[in-house]
GURORO-865300 format. One record per residue: residue in one letter; z negated, x, y of N, C-alpha, C, O in turn. Coordinates in pm, whole numbers, padded with zeros to 5 digits, always signed. Atoms other than C-alpha are relative to their C-alpha. Layout:
BEGIN
aZXYZXYZXYZXY...
END
This chain:
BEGIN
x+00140+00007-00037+00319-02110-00158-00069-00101-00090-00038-00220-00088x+00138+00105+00055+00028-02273-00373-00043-00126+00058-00098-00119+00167x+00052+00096-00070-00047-02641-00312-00177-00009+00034-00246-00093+00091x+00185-00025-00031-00435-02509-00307-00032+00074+00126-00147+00071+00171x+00059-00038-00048-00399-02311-00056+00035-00082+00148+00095-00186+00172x+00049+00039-00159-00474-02341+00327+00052+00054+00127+00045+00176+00138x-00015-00085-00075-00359-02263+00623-00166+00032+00121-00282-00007+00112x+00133-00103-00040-00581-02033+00894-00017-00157+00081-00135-00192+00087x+00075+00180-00139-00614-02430+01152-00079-00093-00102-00161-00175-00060x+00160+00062+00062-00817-02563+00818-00090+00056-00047-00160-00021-00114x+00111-00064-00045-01062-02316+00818-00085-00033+00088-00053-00017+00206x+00073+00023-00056-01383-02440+00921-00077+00105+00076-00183+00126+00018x+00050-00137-00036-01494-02120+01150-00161-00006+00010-00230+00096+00003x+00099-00075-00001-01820-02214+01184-00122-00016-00129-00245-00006-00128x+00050-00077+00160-01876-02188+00770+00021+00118+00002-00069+00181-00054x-00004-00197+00050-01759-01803+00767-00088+00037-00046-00094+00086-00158x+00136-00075-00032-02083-01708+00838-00046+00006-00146-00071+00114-00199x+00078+00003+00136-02215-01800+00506+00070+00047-00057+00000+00074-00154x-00038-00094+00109-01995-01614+00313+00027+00118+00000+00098+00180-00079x-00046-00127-00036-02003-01319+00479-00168+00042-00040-00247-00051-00025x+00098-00059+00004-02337-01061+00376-00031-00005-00156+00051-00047-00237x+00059-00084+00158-02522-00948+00037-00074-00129-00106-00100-00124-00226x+00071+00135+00055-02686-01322-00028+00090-00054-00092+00211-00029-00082x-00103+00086+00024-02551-01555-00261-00054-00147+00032-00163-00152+00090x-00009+00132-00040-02545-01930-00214-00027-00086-00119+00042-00099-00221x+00066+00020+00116-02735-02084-00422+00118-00125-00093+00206-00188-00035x-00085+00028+00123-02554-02244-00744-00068-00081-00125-00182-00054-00163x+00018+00036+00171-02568-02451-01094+00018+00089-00067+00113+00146-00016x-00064-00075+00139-02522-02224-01402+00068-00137-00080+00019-00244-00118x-00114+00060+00075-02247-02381-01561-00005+00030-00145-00069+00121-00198x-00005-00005+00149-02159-02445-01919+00041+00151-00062+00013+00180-00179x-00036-00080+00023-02016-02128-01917-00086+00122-00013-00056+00219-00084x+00110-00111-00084-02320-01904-01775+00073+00131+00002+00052+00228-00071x-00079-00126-00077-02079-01660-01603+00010-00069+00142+00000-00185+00181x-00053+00008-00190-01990-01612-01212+00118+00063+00009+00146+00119-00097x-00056-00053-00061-01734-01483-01056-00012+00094+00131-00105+00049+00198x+00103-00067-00112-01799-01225-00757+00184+00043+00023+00262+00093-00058x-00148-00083-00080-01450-01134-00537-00057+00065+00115-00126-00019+00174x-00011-00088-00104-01498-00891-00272+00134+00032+00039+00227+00051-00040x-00123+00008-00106-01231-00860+00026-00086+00120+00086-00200+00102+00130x+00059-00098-00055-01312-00541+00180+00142-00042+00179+00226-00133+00178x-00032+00078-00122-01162-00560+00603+00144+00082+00017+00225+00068+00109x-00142-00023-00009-00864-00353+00499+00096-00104-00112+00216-00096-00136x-00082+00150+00048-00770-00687+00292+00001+00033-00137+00041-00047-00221x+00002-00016+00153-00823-00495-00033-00100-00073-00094-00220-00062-00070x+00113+00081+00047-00982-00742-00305-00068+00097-00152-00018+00202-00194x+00054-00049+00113-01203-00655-00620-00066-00141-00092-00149-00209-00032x+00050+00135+00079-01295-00958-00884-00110+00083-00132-00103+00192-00189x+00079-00058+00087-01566-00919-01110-00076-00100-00056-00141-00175+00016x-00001+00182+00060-01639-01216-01407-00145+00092-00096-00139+00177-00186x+00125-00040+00044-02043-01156-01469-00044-00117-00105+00004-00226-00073x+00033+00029+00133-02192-01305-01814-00201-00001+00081-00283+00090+00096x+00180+00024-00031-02574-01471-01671-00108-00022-00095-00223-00035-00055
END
């Protein structure tokens, strides 16, 4: 297991909310001016997608 990751008792439940829906959260543009965008669809399947701003 990854020392980054987490288990489900440090999950703050009542952040979810904000990362769930079509919004994004507002942000710096980085040195890089790209994002990242992962989608987790609720059968656990993911999709990554590395956008150029």
């Amino acid at each position: 297991m990854s020392t980054n990751s987490r288990s489900l008792s440090e999950i703050d439940e009542k952040k979810m909310d904000t990362f769930k829906g079509t919004a994004s959260l507002s942000f710096e543009k980085g040195g890089n001016a790209k994002i990242a965008v992962k989608i987790i669809d609720d059968r656990g399947i993911e999709s990554l997608r590395v956008i150029s701003l």
